[in-house]
Backbone as CSV, one residue per row, in Angstrom:
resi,resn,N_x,N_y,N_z,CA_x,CA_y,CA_z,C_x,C_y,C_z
1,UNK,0.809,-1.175,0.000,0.000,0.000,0.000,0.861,1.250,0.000
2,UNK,2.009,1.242,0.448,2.438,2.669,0.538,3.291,2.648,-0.234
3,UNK,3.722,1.675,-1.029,4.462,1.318,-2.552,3.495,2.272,-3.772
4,UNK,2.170,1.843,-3.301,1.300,2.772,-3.958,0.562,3.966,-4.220
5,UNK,1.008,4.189,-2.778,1.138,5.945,-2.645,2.412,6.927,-2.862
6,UNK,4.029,5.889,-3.036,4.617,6.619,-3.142,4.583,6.654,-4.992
7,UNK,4.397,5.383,-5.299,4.476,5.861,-6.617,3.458,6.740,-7.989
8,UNK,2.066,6.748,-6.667,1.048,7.498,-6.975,1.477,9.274,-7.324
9,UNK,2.224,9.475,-5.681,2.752,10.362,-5.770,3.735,11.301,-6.533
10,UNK,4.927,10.281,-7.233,5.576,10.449,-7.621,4.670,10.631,-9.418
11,UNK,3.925,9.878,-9.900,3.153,10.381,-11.170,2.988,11.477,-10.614
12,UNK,1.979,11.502,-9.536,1.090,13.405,-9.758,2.328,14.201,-9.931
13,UNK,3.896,14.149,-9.374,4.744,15.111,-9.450,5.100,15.344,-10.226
14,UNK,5.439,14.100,-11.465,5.716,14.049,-12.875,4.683,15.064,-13.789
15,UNK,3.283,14.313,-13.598,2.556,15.020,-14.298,2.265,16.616,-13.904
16,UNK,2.954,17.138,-12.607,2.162,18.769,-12.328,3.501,19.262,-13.244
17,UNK,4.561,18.222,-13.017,5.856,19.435,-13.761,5.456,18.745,-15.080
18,UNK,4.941,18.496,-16.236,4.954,17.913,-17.815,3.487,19.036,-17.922
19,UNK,2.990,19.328,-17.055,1.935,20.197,-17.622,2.196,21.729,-17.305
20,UNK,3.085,21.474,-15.892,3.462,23.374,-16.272,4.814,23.187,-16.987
21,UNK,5.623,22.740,-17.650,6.534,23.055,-18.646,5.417,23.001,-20.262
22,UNK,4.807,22.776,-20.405,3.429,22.438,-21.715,2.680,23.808,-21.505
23,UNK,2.135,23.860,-19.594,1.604,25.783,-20.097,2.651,27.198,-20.059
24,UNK,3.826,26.285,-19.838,5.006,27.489,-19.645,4.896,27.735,-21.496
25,UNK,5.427,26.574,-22.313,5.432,26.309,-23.742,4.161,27.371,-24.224
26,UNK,2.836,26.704,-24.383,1.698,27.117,-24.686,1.671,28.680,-24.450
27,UNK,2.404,29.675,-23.456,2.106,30.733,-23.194,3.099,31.645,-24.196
28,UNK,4.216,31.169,-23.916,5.242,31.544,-24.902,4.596,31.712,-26.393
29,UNK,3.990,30.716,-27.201,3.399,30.509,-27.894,2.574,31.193,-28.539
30,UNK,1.651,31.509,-26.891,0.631,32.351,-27.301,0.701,33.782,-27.653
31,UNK,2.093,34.390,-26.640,2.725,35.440,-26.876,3.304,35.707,-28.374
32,UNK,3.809,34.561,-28.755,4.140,35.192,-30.303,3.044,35.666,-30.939
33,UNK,2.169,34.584,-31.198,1.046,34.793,-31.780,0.156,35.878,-31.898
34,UNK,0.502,36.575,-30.730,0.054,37.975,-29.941,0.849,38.913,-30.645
35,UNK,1.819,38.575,-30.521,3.077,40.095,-31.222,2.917,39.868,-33.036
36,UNK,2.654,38.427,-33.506,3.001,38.552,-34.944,1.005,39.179,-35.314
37,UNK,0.163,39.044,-34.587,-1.152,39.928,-34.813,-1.017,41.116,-34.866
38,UNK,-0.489,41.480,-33.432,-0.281,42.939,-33.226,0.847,43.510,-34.474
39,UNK,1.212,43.032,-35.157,2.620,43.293,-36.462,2.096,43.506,-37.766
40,UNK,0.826,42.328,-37.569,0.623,42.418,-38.751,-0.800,43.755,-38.850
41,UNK,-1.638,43.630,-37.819,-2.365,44.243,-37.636,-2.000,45.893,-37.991
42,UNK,-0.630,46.269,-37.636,0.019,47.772,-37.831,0.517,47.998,-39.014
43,UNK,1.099,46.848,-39.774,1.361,47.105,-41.177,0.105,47.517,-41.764
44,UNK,-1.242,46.986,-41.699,-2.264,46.902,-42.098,-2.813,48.459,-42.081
45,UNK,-2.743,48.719,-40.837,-3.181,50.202,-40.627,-1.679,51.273,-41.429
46,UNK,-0.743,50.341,-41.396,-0.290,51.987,-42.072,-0.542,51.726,-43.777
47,UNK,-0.758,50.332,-44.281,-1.311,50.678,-45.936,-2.748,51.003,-45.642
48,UNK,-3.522,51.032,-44.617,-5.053,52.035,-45.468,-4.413,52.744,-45.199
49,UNK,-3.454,53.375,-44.781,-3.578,54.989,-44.311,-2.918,55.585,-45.515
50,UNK,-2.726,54.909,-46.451,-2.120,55.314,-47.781,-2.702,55.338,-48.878
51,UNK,-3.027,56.665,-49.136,-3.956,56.584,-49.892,-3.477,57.236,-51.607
52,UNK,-3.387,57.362,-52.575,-3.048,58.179,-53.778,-3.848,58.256,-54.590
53,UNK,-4.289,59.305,-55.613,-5.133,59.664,-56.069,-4.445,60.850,-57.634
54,UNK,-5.242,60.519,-58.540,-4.870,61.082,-59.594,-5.333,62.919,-59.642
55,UNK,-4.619,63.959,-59.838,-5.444,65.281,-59.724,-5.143,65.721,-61.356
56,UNK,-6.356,66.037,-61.666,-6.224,67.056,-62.571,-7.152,66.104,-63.752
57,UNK,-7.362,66.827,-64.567,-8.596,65.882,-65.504,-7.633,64.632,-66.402
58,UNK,-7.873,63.758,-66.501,-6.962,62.274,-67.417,-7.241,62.704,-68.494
59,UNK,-8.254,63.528,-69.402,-8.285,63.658,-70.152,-7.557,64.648,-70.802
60,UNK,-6.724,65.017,-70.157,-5.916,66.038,-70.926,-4.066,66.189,-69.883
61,UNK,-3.893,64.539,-70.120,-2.150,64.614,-69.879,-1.549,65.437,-70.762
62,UNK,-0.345,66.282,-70.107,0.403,66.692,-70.937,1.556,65.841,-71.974
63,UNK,1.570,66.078,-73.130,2.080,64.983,-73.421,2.963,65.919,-74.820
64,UNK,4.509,65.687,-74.838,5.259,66.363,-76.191,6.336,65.373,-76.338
65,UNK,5.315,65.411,-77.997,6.244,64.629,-78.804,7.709,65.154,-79.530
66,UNK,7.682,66.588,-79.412,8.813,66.870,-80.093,10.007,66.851,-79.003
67,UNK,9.790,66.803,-77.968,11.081,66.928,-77.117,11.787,65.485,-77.600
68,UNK,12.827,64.823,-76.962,13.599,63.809,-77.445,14.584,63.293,-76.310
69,UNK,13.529,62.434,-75.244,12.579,61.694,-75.899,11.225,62.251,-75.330
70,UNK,10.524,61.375,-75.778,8.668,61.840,-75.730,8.795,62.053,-74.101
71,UNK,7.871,63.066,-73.400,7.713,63.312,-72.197,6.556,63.636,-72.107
72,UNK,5.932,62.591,-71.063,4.842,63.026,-70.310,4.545,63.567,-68.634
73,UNK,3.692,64.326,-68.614,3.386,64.896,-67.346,2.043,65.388,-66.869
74,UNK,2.243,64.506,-65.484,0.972,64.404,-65.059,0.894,64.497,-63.279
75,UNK,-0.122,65.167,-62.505,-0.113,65.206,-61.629,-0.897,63.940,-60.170
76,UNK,-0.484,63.976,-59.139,-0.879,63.112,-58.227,-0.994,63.481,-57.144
77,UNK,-2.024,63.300,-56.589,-2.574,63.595,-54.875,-2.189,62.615,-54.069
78,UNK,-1.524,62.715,-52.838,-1.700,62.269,-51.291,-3.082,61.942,-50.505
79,UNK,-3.932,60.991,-50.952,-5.204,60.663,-50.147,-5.232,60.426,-49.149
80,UNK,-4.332,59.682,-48.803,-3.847,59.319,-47.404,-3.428,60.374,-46.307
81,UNK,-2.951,59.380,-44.824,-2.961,60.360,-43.733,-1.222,60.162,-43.494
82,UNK,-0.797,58.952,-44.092,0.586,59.101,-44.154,1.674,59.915,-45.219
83,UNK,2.670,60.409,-44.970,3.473,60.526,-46.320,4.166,59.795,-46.968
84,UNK,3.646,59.991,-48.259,4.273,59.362,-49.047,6.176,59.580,-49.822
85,UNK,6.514,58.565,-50.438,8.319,59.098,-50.853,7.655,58.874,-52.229
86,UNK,8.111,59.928,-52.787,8.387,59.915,-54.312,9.543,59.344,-55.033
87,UNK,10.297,58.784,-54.035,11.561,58.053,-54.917,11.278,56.703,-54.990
88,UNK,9.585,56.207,-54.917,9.232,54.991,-54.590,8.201,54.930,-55.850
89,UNK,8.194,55.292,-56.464,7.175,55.494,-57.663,7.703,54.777,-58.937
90,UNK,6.595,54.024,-59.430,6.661,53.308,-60.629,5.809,53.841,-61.382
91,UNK,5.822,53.650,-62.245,5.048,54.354,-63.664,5.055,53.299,-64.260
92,UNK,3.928,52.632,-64.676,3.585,52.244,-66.005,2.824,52.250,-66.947
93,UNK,2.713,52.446,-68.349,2.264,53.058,-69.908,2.202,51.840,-70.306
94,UNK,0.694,51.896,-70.720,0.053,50.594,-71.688,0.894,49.296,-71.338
95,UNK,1.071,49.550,-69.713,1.542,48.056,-68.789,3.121,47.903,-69.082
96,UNK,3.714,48.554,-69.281,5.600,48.549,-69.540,5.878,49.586,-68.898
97,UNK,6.783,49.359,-67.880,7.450,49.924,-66.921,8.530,50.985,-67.719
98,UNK,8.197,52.232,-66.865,8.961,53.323,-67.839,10.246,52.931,-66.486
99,UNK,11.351,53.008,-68.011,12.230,52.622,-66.773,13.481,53.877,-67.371
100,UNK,13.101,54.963,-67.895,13.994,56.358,-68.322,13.712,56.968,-67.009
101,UNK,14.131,58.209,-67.111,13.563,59.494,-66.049,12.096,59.613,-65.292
102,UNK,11.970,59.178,-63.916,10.554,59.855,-63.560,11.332,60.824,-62.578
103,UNK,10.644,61.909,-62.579,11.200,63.438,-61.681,9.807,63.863,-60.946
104,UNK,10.046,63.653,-60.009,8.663,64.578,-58.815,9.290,65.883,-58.576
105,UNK,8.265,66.578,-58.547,8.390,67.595,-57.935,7.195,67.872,-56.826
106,UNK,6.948,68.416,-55.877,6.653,68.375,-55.092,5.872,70.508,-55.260
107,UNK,4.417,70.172,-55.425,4.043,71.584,-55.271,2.988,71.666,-54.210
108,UNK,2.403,72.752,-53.928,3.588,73.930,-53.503,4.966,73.814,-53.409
109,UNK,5.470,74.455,-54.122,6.837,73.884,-53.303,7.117,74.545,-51.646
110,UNK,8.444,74.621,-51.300,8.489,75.010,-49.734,8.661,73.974,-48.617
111,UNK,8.017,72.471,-49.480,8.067,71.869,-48.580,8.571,69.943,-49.210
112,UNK,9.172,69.493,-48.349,9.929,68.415,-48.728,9.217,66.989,-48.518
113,UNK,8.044,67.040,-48.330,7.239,66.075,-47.414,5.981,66.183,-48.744
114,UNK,5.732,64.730,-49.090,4.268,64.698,-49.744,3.186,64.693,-49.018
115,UNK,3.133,65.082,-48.188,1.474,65.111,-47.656,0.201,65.249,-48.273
116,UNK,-0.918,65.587,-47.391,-2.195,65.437,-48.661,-2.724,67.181,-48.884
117,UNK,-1.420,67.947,-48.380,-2.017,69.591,-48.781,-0.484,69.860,-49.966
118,UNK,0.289,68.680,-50.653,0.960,69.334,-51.705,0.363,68.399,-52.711
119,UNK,0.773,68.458,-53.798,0.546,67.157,-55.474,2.139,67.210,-55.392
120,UNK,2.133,66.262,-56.090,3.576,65.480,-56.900,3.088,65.928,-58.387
121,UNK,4.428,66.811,-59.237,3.817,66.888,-60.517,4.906,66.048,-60.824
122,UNK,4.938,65.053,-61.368,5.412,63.676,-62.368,5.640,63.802,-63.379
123,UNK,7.357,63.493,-63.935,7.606,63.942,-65.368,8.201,62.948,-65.966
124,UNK,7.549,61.865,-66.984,8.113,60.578,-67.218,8.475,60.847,-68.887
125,UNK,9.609,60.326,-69.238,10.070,60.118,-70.805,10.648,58.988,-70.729
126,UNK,10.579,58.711,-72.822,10.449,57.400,-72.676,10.688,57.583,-74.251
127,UNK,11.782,56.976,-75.341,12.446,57.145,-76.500,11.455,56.087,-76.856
128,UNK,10.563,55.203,-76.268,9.900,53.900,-76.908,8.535,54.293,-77.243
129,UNK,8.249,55.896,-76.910,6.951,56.309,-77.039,7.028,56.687,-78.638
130,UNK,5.811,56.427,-78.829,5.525,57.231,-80.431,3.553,57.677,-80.319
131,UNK,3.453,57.709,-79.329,2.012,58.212,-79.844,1.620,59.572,-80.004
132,UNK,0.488,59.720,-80.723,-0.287,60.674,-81.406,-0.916,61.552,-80.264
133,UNK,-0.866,63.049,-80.339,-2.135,63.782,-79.748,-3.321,63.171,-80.065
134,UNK,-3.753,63.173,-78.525,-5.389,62.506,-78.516,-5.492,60.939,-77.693
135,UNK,-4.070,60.226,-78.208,-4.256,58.779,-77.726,-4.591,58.781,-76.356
136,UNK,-4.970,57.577,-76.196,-5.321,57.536,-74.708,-4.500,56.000,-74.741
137,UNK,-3.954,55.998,-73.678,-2.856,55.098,-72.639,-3.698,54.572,-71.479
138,UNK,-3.071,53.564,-71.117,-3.187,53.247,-69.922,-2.174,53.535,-68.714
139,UNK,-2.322,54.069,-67.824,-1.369,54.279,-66.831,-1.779,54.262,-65.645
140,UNK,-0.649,53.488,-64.888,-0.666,52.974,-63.866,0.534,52.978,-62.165
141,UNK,0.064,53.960,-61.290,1.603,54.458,-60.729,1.317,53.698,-59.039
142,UNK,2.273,53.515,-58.986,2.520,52.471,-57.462,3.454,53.410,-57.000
143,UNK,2.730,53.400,-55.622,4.190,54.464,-54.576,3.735,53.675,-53.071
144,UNK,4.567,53.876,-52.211,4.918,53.438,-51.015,5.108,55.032,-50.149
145,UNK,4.003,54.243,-48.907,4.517,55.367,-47.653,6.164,55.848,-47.293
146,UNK,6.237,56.819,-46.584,7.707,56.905,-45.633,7.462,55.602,-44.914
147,UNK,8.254,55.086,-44.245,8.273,54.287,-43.289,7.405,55.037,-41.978
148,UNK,6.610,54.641,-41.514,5.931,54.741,-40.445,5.776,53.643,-39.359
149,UNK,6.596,53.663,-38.113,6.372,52.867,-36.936,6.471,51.431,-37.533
150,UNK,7.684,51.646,-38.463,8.803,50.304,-38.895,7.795,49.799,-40.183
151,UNK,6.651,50.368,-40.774,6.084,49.992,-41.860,5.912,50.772,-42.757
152,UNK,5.698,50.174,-43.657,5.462,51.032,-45.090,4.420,50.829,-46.388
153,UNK,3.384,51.216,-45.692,2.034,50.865,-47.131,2.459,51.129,-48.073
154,UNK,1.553,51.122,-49.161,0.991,51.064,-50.415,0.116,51.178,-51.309
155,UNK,-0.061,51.720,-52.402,-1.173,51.780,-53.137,-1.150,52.286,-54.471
156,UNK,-1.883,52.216,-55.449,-1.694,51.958,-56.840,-3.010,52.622,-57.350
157,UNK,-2.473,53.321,-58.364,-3.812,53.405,-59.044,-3.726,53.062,-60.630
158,UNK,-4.818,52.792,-61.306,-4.923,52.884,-62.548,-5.933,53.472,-63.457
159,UNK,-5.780,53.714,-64.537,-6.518,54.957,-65.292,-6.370,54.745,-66.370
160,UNK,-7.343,55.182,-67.020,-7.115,55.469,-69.002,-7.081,56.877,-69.072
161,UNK,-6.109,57.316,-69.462,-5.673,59.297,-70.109,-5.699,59.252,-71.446
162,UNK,-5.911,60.382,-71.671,-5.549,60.783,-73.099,-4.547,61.659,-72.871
163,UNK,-3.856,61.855,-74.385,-2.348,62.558,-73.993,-3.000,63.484,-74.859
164,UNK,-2.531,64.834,-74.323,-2.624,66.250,-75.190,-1.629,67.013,-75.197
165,UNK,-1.349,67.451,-76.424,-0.068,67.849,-76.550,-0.264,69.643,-77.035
């Protein structure tokens, strides 16, 4: 009988330490799970907070063919509550990545920060262009926030313009 209480005993001791090393485990666990939510959850909030937006009518891009090479220019709004970098900008024309000169400028000028009280005026050329006053393109520009609280949204827009020259 007391063969059977000591070795009774000795399970329950086994089993209290195999279940708190399992909820020591399990908590740890749960803690990641906690931080990679809370991670992903903040990336999340800083791409809505990024918002971009086309200004000025599509129907009338600036567009000259005689310069060399063809240059177009067109403006873009800050929708968002974050700022955006303009050295993060892609451009693409009837889906091919202009990969010559894109130049922001930043108006008003005065200030170095895209926020949603300046435009980005956007100046893309491209020696592979040949179109006509009037055409209409497809274009399509991707930019990325500043880094905000170790993240960095995103957002894209796309459009049909006509180029006017």
């Amino acid at each position: 009988m007391a063969d059977g209480g000591a070795s009774s005993f000795i399970f329950l001791t086994t089993a209290l330490l195999v279940s708190g090393i399992v909820s020591v485990v399990l908590i740890n666990e749960w803690g990641d799970m906690a931080k990679a939510s809370q991670d992903q959850t903040r990336a999340m909030e800083v791409d809505q907070a990024t918002g971009l937006g086309f200004a000025g009518d599509p129907m009338m891009v600036a567009y000259n063919s005689t310069s060399n090479p063809d240059e177009m220019t067109f403006y873009l709004q800050n929708t968002g509550t974050t700022l955006l970098d303009p050295s993060t900008l892609v451009v693409l024309v009837d889906g091919k990545t202009v990969t010559s000169t894109i130049a922001t400028t930043i108006i008003p000028g005065g200030s170095a920060d895209w926020d949603s009280e300046h435009l980005a005026e956007v100046t893309v050329n491209s020696t592979a262009w040949s179109y006509a006053n009037g055409t209409d393109v497809s274009l399509t520009v991707i930019v990325s926030s500043e880094v905000t609280n170790g993240y960095r949204g995103t957002d894209t827009i796309s459009l049909e313009v006509r180029l006017h020259g």
